[in-house]
C-alpha positions in Angstrom: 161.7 143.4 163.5 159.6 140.5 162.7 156.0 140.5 163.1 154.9 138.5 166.5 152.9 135.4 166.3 149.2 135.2 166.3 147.5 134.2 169.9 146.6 130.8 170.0 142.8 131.6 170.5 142.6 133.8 167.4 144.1 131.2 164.8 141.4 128.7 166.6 138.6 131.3 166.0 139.8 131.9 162.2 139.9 128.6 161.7 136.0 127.9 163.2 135.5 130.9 160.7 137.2 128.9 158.0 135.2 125.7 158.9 131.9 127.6 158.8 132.6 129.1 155.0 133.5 126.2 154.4 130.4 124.1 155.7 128.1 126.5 153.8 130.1 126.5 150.6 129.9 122.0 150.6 125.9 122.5 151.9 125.8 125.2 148.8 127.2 122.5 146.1 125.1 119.4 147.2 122.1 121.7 147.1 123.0 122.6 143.8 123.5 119.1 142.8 120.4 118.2 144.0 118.6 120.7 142.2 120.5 119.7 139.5 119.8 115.9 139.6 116.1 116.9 140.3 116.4 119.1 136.8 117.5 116.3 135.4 114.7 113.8 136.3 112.6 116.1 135.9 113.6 116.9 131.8 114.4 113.1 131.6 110.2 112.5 132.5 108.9 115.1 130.4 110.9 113.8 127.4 109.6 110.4 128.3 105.9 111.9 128.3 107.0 113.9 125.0 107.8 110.7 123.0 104.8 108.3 124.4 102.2 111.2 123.3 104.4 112.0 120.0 103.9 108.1 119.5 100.2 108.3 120.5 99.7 110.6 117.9 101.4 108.9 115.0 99.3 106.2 115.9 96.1 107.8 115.5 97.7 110.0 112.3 98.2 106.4 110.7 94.5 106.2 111.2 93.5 108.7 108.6 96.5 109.2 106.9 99.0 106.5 104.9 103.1 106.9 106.4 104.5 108.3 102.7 101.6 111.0 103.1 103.1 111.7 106.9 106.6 112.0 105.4 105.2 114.4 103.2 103.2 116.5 105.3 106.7 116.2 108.1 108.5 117.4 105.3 106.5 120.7 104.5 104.2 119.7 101.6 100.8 122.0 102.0 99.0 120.7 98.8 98.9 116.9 98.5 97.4 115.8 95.2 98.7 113.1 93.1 97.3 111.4 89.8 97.5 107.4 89.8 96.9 105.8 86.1 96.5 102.5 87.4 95.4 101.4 90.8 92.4 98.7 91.9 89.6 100.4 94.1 87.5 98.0 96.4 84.0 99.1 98.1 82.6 97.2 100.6 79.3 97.5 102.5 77.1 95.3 104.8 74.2 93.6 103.7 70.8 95.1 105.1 72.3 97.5 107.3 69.3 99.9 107.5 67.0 97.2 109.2 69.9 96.1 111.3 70.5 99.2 112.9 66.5 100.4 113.5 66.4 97.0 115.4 70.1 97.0 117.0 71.3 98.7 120.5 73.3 101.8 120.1 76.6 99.8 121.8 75.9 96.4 120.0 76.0 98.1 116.4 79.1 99.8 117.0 81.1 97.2 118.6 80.2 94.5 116.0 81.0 97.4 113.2 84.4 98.3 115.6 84.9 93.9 115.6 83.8 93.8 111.7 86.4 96.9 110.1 89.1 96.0 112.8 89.6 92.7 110.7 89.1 94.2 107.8 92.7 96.6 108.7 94.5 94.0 109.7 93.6 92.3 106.4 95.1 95.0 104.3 97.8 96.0 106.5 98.9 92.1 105.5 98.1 92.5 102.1 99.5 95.9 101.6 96.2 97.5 100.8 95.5 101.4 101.9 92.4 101.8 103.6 90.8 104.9 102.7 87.9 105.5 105.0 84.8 104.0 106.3 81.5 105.9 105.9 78.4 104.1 107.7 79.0 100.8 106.9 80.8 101.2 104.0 84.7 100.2 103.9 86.9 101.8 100.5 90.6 100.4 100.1 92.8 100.7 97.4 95.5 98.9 96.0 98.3 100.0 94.1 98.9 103.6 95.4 102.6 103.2 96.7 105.4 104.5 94.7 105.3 106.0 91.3 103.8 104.8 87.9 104.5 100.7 88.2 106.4 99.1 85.5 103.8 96.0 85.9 100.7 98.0 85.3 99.3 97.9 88.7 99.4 94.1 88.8 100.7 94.2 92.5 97.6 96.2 93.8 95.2 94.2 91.8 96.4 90.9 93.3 96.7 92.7 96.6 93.1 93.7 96.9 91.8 90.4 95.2 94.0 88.6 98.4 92.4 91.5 100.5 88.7 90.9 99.4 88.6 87.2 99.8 90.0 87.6 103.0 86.9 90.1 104.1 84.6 87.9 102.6 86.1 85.0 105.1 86.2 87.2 107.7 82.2 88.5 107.4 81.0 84.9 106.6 83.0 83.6 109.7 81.1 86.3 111.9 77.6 85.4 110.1 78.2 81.8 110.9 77.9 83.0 114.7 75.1 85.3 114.5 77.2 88.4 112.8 77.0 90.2 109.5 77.5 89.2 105.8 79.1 91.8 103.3 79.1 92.2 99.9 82.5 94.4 97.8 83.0 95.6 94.5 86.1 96.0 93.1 87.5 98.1 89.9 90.9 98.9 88.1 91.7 102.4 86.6 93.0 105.6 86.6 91.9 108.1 90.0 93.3 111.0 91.9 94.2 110.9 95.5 95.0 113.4 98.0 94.7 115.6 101.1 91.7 117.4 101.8 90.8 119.7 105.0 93.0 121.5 107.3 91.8 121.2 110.8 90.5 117.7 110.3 92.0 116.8 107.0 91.5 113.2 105.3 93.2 111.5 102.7 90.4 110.7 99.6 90.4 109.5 96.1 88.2 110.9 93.5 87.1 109.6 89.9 85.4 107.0 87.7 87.2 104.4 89.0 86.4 104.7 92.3 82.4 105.7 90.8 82.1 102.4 89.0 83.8 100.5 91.9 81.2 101.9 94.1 78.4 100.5 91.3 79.8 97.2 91.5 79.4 97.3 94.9 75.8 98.1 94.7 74.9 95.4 91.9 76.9 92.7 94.1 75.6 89.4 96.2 75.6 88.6 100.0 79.3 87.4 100.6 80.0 87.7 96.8 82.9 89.9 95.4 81.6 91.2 91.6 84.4 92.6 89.5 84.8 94.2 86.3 85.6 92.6 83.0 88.6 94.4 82.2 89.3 93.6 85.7 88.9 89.7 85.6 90.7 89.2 83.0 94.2 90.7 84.6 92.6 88.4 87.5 92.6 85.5 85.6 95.7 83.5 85.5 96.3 84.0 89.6 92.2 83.6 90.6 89.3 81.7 89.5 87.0 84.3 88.4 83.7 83.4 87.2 81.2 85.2 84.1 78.3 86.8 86.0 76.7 88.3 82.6 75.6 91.8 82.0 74.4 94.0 84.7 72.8 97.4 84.5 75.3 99.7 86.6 73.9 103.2 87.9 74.5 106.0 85.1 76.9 103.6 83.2 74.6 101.3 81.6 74.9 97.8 80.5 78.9 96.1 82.0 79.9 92.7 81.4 81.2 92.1 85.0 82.4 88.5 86.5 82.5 87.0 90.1 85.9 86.3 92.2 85.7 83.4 93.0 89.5 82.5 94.8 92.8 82.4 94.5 93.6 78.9 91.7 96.0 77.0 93.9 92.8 76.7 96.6 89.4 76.6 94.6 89.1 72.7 93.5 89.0 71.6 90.2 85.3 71.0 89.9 84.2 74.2 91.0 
């Protein structure tokens, strides 16, 4: 005998039953989406903060540290050292800085110094000069570091830094012209070794004569004057006017023929 039919009133209150699961089940899945979607823009801002501060420090790593040396270091080198036979080392360094900082406001010597070795980055980044550091008001670049041992001898750096010094010197007697400072650099060609040095605050330095005698140059030079080395000028030569200074009496070297940079040929006029 067959089974009677349900009451009216009981399929209604399975059915309110039914409704109710199923009211909770579609409030349980937009919650869930929700949380989901707020998951979601959640991750999607903290990968945004992730790569702005990722970037942020890049930038300041670039500060200290050339982009090959970065790749390096990303790459799981510990001990950075590398021997260059041929490269072109420039010092630089403000003339009568000692008064002008006794006499100078805190804030006034640092933003003209800031103003001053801002240019003088943007001048290398164009010429393809690395800087290497600034101590007090001293400014060392070299050109020439790239890559491996050049097939031209270094020629690239050497006409890189010479572009990269003029530019300096323009820069410093621009800035003197309105009250600022004037500069003098010394620049040298030879073999040095560069690398990384430190852990927690680590630097990237070059050590050797070259840099030493470069540094000597700098020293023996003239207010807005750029004093090379012979061997120097004459690589210089068929690119830059480069003119015979005589001999000079370098710090712990002795007596250097050594010769002035004068510009680049195509701009210098004839009768200078």
């Amino acid at each position: 005998m067959a089974e009677a039919d349900s009451p009216p009133e009981d399929l209604e209150r399975e059915n309110r039953i039914l409704q109710r699961k199923l009211h909770r089940l579609e409030a349980n899945v937009q919650r869930m989406e929700e949380f989901q979607g707020t998951n979601s823009t959640i991750l999607s801002g903290l990968l945004r903060d992730l790569e702005v501060e990722r970037a942020r420090s890049h930038e300041l790593l670039l500060n200290v540290l050339p982009q090959r040396i970065i790749d390096r270091l990303n790459a799981g080198e510990t001990l950075i050292a590398d021997g260059h036979d041929d490269v072109t080392v420039l010092f630089s360094d403000i003339v009568g800085f000692t008064t002008i900082s006794s006499v100078t406001p805190p804030s006034a010597l640092v933003a003209e110094l800031n103003r001053l070795f801002s240019g003088f980055d943007a001048i290398c980044d164009a010429a393809g000069v690395d800087k290497i550091k600034t101590v007090g008001d001293a400014y060392l670049a070299v050109g020439g570091l790239a890559g491996d041992a050049r097939a031209d001898g270094g020629r690239a750096g050497e006409l890189a830094i010479a572009d990269a010094a003029l530019g300096m010197v323009a820069l410093a007697e621009d800035g003197a012209a309105q009250g600022g400072w004037r500069i003098r650099i010394g620049i040298h060609a030879g073999p040095i070794v560069a690398g990384v040095v430190g852990t927690s605050k680590f630097a990237y330095d070059v050590w050797g004569d070259t840099v030493n005698t470069a540094s000597r140059l700098e020293t023996t030079s003239e207010p807005g004057r750029i004093h090379v080395s012979a061997d120097l000028a004459r690589r210089l030569e068929a690119s830059f006017v480069v003119e015979r200074r005589g001999l000079v009496d370098l710090k712990g070297k002795g007596s250097a023929e050594t010769y002035w940079l004068v510009g680049r040929r195509d701009e210098v006029p004839e009768s200078r």
